[in-house]
Structure formats: C-alpha cells, structure tokens
C-alpha positions as CSV (number, residue, x, y, z in Angstrom):
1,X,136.8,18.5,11.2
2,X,140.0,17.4,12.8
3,X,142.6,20.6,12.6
4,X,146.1,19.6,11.9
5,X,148.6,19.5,15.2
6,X,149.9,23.0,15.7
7,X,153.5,23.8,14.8
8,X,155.7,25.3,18.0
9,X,158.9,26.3,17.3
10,X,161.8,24.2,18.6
11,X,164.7,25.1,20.4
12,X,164.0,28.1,22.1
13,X,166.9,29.5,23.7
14,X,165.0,30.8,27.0
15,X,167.6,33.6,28.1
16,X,167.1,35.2,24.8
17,X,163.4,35.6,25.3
18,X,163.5,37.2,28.8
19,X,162.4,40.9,29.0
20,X,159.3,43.2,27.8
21,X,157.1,42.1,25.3
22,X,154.1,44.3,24.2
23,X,151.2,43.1,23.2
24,X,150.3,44.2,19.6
25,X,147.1,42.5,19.0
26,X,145.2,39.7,21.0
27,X,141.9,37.6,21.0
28,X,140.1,40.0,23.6
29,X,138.1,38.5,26.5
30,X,135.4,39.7,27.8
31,X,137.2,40.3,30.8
32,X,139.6,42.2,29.9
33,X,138.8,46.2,30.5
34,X,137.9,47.0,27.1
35,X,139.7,50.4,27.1
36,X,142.7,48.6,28.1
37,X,146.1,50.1,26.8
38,X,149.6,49.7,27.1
39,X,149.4,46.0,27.6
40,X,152.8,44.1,28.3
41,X,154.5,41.2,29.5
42,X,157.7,41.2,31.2
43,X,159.7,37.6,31.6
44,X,162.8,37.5,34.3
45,X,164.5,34.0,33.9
46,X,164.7,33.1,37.7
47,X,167.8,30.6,38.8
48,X,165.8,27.1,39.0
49,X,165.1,27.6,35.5
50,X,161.5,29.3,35.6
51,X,160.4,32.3,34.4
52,X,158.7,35.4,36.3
53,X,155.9,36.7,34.8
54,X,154.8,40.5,34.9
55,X,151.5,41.4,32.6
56,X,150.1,44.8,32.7
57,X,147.6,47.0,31.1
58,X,146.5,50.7,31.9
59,X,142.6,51.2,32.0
60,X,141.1,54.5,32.8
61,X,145.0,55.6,33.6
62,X,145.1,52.6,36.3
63,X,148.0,49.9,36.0
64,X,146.7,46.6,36.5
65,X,148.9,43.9,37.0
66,X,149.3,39.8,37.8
67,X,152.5,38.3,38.4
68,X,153.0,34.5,37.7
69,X,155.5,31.6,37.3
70,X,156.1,30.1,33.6
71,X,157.9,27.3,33.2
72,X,158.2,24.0,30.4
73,X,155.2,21.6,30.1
74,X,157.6,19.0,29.5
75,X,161.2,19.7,30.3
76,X,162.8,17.3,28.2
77,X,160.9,18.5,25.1
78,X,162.4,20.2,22.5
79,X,159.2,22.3,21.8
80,X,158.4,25.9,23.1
81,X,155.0,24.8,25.3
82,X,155.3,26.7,28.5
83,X,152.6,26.6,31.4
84,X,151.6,30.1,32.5
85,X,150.9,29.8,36.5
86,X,149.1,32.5,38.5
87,X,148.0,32.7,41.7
88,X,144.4,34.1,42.2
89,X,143.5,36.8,43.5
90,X,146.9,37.9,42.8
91,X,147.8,39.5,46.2
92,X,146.0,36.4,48.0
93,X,148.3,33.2,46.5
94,X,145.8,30.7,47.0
95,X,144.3,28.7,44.0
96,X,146.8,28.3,41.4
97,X,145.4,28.6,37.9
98,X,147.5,27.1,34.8
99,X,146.9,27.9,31.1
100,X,149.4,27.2,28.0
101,X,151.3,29.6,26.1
102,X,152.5,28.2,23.1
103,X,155.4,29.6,21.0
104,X,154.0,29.7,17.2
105,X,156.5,32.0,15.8
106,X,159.8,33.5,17.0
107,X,162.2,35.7,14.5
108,X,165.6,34.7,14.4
109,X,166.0,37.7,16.4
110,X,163.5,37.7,19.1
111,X,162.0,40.4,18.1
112,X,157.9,39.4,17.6
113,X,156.5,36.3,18.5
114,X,152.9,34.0,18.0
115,X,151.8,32.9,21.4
116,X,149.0,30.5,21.0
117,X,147.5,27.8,23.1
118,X,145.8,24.1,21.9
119,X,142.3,25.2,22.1
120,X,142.8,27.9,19.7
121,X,140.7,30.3,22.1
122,X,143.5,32.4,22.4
123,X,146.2,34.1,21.0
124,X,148.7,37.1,20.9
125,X,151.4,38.9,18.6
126,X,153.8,40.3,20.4
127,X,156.6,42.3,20.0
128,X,159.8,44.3,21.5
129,X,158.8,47.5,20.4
130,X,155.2,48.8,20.9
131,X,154.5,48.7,17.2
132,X,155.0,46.3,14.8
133,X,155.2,47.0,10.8
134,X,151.9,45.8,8.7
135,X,154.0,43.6,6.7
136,X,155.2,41.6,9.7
137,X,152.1,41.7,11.2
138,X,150.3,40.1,8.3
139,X,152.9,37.4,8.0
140,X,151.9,36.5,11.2
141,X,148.2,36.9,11.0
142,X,148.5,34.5,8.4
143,X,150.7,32.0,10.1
144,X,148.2,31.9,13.0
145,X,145.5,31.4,10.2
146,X,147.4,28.7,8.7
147,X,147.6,27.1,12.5
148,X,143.1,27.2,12.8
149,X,143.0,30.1,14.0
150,X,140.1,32.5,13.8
151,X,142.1,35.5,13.1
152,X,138.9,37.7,12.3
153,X,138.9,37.8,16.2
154,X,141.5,39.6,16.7
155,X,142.0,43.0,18.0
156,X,144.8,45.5,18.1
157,X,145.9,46.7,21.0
158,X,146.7,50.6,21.7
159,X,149.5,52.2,22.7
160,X,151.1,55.4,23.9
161,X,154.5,56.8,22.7
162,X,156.5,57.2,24.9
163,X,154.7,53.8,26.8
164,X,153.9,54.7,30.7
165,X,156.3,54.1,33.3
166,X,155.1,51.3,35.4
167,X,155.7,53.7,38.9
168,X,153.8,56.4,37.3
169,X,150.0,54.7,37.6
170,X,147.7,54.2,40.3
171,X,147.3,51.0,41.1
172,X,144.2,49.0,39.6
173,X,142.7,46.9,43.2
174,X,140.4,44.8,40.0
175,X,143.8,42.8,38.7
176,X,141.7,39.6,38.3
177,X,140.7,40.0,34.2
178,X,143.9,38.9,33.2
179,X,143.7,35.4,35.1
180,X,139.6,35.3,34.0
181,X,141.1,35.7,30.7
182,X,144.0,33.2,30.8
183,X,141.6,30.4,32.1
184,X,138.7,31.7,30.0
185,X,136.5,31.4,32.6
C-alpha cells in the first residue's frame, strides 16, 4: 500500500521556533525510561544558522539529558525537514548519529507543533506550555492520522506543575535512550 507523501509545513521562520518545547505525547521507545517525566526540548538558534538542541526527561527524580546540532536537510528547501545530529555517548563526541524531524504542523503562533519523520516510526506533539487542551490535541492526533500514522501508539507524557528546574536534579550518567530512540536502534 503506497502512503501518500507527507505534508511539512513551508516557510518556517526558524527564530520564531527557538526555545522550550514540552513534549505532550510521543511514540515511546523502548528505550526510553518508562517512568520518564517532564520531557522537553530546548532549541537556541546558533550564528551559522544551526540550531542547539537540549532534550531532557526526569526518571526516578534524575535529569537526563543529550545535546545535539539540528540544522536543514536541504537548505534551499522551502520545507521544514531538519536533521537532528547527536553525538554518542553524549559526553564522548565520537559517532555522530542523524535522524529526521519533520515539521507536520505549526500554529500560526508557534505555540504546538507535529514533529514527525518519513518512516512514520516516530512522532511527537509538542507544545509551549506543559499541557495542551483536548481539542487541540485531537486536531492534531488526527492530522498525524491523516499523514499514516499509527496514532493508537501514542502515549502521553506526564508532567509536574510547576515543571522542575533543570539545576535542581541529579544528573542521570544513562543519557543514551534518547539517541537509541532517535535512531531506533
């Protein structure tokens, strides 16, 4: 059954999409702690262009974190297909892993977004705030359903009001899950 090429929105003004994004609800992998909380993304635009990339989750009251590069598959496309570089392990840069992020959806506002990636094995809602309302949720549920993907797969992600600061945690040494999960390895 050939799927229809996925729509990625256009245009995206880069600067406008830096800063935290929490993760409301993903595809887990089964590397990922599953008691993982909390989980968030943080993009600084750097000045040639790319993007820093901070993810973290708290497990077992533990911050884990990877930091990596994003940056435009093809810079002279008009479409939101960023390559999501990370180093593993994290605190050893030695083999660089790649995986795609995708831009499905983006409010006008840049407020909650549909990350996805061509093999459909992943995919992520986020959002600015660390809740997102059920009507806005389900549009994009159904966006990502209307893209192949099998949305029965996916899995809220908990949070804690107010979220944790980042200095507050212990560090997690086991960072590796969220490059195992990227790669789906």
């Amino acid at each position: 059954m050939s799927k229809k090429a996925m729509e990625v929105v256009k245009n995206i003004d880069l600067a406008r999409y830096m800063g935290r994004w929490y993760e409301i609800a993903s595809f887990p992998s089964r590397f990922q702690p599953k008691n993982g909380m909390n989980t968030r993304a943080t993009y600084t635009l750097k000045d040639d262009g790319t993007v820093n990339v901070l993810n973290e989750t708290w497990s077992d009251g533990k911050r884990g974190f990877i930091e990596g590069t994003a940056y435009k598959a093809d810079p002279k496309s008009d479409e939101a297909k960023l390559k999501v570089k990370f180093y593993v392990p994290p605190f050893l840069p030695i083999i660089p892993v790649t995986g795609d992020y995708w831009v499905l959806y983006l409010d006008d506002d840049y407020q909650y977004a549909l990350i996805g990636q061509p093999s459909r094995s992943y995919l992520w809602i986020l959002c600015r705030q660390n809740h997102l309302d059920e009507e806005t949720y389900n549009k994009l549920v159904e966006k990502a359903k209307e893209e192949g993907y099998d949305v029965t797969k996916l899995k809220k992600t908990a949070h804690t009001n107010p979220p944790p600061e980042a200095e507050d945690a212990p560090e997690d040494k086991k960072g590796v899950w969220w490059l195992k999960s990227l790669l789906g390895k």
